[in-house]
Phi, psi and omega in degrees: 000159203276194162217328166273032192219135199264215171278331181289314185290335172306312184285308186302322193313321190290337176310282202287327185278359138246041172260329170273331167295300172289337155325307173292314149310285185311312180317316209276333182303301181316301184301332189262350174249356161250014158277161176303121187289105146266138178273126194059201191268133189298159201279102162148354186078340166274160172319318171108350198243299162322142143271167182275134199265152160267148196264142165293163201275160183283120188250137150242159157290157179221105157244146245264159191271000146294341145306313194275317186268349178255025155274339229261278169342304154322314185280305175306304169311302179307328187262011145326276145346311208261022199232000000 
């Protein structure tokens, strides 16, 4: 125990943190008794409240091998540097 913290901020600290647990109980209580009764897990694996995000497509390059050999020369500088 602290010696320069009285007894009172011990206590409120304690105070609060379970007045936030329970708020955080009730919320979780509240959110699982106002969802739709489904039988088992809902279909797709996700939480049911998110949409599913799309990722954007992967874009590549096709580069020439003097493309390919002056990155690879590019890369080699750099790793240079660290030493």
């Amino acid at each position: 125990m602290a010696e320069h913290v009285s007894i009172l901020q011990q206590m409120g600290v304690a105070a609060l943190a379970g007045a936030a647990a329970a708020w955080t109980v009730s919320r979780v209580r509240l959110a699982r008794r106002s969802r739709p009764a489904t039988e088992g897990h809902p279909t797709g694996g996700g939480l049911g409240v998110l949409p599913r995000q799309a990722l954007p497509p992967v874009e590549t390059v096709v580069l020439t091998p003097a493309e390919r050999d002056a990155f690879a020369r590019l890369v080699r500088q750099f790793g240079e540097g660290r030493h």
